[in-house]
C-alpha positions in Angstrom: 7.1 4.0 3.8 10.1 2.4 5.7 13.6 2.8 4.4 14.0 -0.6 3.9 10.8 -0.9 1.4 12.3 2.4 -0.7 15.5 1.0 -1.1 14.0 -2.6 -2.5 12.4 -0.2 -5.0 15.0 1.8 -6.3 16.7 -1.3 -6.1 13.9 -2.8 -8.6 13.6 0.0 -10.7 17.3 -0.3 -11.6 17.1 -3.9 -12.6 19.4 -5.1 -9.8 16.4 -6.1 -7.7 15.7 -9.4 -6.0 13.5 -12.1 -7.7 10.6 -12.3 -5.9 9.7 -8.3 -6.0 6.2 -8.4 -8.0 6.1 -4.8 -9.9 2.5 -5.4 -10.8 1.5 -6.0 -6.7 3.5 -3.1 -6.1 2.1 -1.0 -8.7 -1.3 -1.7 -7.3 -0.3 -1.6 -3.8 0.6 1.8 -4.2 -2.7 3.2 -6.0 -4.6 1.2 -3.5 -3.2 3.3 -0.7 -3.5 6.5 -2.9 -7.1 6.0 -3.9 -8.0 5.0 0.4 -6.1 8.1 1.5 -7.7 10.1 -0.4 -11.5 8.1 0.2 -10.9 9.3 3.9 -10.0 12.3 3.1 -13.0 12.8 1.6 -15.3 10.5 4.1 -14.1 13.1 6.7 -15.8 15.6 4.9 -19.2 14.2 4.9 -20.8 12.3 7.3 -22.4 8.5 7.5 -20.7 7.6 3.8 -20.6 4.2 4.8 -19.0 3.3 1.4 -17.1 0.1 1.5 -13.3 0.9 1.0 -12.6 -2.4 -1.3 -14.9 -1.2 -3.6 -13.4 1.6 -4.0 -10.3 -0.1 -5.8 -11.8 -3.0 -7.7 -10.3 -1.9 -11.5 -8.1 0.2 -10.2 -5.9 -0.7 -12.9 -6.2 -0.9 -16.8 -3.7 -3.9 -18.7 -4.0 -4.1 -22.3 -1.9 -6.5 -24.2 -2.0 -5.9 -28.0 -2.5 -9.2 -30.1 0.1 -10.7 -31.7 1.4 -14.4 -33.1 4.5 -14.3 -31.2 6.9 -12.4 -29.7 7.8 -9.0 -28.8 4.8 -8.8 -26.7 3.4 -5.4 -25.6 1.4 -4.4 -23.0 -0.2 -1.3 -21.6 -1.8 -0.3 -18.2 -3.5 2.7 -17.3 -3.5 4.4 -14.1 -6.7 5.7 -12.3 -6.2 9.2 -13.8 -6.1 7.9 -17.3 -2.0 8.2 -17.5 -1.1 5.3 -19.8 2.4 3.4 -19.9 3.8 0.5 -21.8 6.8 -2.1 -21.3 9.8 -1.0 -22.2 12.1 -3.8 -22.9 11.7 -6.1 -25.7 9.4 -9.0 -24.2 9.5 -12.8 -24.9 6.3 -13.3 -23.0 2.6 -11.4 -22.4 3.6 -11.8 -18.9 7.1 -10.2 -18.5 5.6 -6.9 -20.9 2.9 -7.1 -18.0 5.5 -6.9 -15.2 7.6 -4.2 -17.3 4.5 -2.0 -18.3 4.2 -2.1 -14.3 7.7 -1.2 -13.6 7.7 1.9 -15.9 4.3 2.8 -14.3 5.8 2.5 -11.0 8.4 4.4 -12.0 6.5 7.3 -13.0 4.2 6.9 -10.1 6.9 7.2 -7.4 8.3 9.8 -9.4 5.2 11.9 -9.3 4.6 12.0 -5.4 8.1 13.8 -5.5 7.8 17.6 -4.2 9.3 19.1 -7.4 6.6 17.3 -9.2 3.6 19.9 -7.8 2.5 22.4 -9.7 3.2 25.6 -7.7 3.5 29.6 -8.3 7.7 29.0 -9.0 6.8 26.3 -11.5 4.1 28.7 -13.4 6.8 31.4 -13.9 9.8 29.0 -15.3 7.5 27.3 -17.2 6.3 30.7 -18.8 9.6 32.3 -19.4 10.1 28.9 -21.2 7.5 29.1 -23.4 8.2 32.8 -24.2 11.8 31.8 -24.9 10.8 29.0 -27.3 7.4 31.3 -29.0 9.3 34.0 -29.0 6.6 35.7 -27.4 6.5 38.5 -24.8 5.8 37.1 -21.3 2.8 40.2 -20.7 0.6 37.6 -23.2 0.4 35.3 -20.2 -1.6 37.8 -18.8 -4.3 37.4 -21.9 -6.4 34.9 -21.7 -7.2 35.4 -25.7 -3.5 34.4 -26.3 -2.3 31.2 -26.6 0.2 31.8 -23.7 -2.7 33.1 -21.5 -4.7 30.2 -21.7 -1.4 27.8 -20.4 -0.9 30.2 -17.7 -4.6 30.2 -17.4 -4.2 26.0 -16.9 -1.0 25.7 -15.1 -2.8 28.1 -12.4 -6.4 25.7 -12.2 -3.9 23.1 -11.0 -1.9 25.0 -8.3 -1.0 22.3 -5.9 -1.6 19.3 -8.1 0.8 17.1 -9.7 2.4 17.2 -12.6 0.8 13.6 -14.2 -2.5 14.8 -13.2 -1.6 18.1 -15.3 -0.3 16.1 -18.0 -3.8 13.9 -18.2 -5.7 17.1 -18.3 -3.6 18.5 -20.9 -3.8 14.9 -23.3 -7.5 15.7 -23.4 -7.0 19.8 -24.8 -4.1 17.9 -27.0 -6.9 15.2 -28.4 -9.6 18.2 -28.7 -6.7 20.3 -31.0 -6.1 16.9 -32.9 -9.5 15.8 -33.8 -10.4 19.3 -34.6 -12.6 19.9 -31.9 -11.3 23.3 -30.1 -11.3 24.7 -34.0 -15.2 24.0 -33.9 -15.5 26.1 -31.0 -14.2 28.5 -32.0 -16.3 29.2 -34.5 -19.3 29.2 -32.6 -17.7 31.8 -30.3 -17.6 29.8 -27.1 -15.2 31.5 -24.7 -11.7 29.9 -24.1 -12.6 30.2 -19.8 -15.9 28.3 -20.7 -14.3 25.6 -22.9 -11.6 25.3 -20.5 -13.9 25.0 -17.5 -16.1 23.1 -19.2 -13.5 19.9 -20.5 -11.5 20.3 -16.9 -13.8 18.9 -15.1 -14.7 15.9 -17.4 -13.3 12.8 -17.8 -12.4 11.5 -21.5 -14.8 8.5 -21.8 -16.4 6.3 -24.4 -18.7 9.2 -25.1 -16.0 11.7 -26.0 -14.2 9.1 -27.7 -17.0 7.8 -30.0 -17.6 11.5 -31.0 -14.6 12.0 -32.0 -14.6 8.6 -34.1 -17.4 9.9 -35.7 -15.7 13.6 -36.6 -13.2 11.8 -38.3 -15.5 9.1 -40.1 -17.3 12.5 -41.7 -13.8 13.6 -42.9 -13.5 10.0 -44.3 -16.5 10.6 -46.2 -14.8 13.7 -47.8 -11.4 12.1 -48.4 -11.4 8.3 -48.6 -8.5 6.6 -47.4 -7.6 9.1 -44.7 -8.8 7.0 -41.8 -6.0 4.5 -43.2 -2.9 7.1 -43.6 -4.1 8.5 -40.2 -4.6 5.4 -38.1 -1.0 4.5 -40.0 1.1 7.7 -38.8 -0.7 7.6 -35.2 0.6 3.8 -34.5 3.9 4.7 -35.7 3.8 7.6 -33.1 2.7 4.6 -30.0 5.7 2.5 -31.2 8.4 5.3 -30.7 6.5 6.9 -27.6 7.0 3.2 -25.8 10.5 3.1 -26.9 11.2 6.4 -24.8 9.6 5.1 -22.0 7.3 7.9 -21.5 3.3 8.3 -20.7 1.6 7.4 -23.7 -2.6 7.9 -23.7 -2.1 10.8 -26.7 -0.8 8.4 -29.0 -2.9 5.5 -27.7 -6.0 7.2 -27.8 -5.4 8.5 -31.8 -4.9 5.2 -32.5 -7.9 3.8 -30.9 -10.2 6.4 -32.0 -9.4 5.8 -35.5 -9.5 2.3 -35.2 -12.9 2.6 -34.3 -13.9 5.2 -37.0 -12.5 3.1 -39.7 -14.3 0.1 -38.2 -17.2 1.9 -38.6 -16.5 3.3 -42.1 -18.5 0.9 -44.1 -21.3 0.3 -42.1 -23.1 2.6 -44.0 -24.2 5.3 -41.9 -26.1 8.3 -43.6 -25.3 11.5 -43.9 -28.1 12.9 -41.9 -27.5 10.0 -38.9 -24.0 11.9 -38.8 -25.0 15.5 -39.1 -27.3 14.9 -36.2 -24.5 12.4 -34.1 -22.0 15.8 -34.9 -24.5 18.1 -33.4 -25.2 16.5 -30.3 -21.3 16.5 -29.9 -21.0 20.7 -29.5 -24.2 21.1 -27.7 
């Protein structure tokens, strides 16, 4: 990237830019250019792929705007990993919260290709003699993989060399396991932290997941009407303050899109054995 193309973006990401730079083409320049790097990096690797490389970055990016009468207008776009951001300013029109969402994303994108932003042996021990300092915790539990410590040192080290917003993604999906009660389930039926762990790292959260944890949470409905409502409440207050700090959102998003859709399905009627056999399927 030439000297003159950085400064225009620093430049844009501290508002001063000119007119005509387009965050949301630059946004998706960049991807375009991560996502083909790393297609030949991996077409090297095997031999007549033949895959076409425009295909390879149609939908490379999610925007979401969220309906509303009038303005402040929000929008959200999620980045190939899953990484979720949201305009920061207060918007007058759909389109300016599109180009903001894009600048913040940009932002954080840039950000992330930064060396400091890799995941390496230095970064492992700081961040562990953080968490010991905050936990109050002695630092040989990192060594435990039993331990609540252990199993972050246990994560931090499966992502040697990666970034740190492709650590963060993996970590929103243990964060929305713990939430929804999931890991707790697990537990109990005496599945092994290495096998969870190795199991949910090399998944994507999809609609699957997501629909199974909609219906975990419609079975607690049925045990205490009028959670899904104080829920789905506290969780969208969360997504307004998390986009008024600017910072990478999919937790809070997905909360409040998984209990949207359990409390959209709360009076349909479902059985209790459609759900017992639905819940089952879910820890198999």
């Amino acid at each position: 990237m030439s000297k003159v193309k950085v400064e225009n973006i620093v430049s844009y990401l501290t508002d001063t830019s000119p007119k005509d730079l387009n965050a949301v083409t630059m946004l998706h320049d960049f991807w375009k250019q991560k996502q083909m790097s790393q297609a030949k990096c991996s077409s090297n690797k095997l031999d007549g792929s033949g895959e076409d490389e425009a295909s390879q970055t149609e939908g490379l990016l999610l925007y979401e705007s969220t309906p509303s009468p009038g303005p402040p207008y929000v929008c959200y776009v999620t980045l190939p990993g899953g990484s979720c951001f949201g305009n920061y300013k207060v918007c007058e029109t759909q389109a300016e919260a599109r180009r903001d969402a894009a600048r913040v994303a940009l932002m954080n994108s840039l950000a992330n290709e930064l060396p400091s932003r890799r995941i390496s042996p230095q970064f492992i021990t700081q961040s562990l003699q953080q968490a010991t300092s905050d936990s109050a915790v002695s630092i040989e539990e990192a060594c435990d993989s039993s331990t609540s410590l252990g199993t972050y040192s246990l994560l931090l080290h499966s992502y040697i060399g990666r970034t740190m917003l492709e650590f963060q993604e993996m970590m929103t999906v243990f964060q929305l396991l713990h939430w929804n009660g999931t890991l707790k389930a697990l537990r109990e039926k005496q599945c092994s932290r290495q096998g969870v762990i190795a199991y949910y790292t090399q998944r994507r959260f999809e609609e699957y997941m997501r629909s199974s944890m909609a219906l975990d949470w419609l079975g607690k409905e049925q045990g205490a009407p009028g959670l899904l409502r104080e829920e789905l409440q506290v969780a969208q207050r969360e997504l307004v303050l998390a986009q008024h700090r600017g910072i990478e959102l999919r937790f809070y998003k997905e909360k409040t899109a998984i209990l949207s859709l359990a409390l959209s399905q709360a009076y349909n009627h479902h059985t209790p054995e459609a759900y017992k056999q639905s819940q089952s399927q879910t820890y198999k």
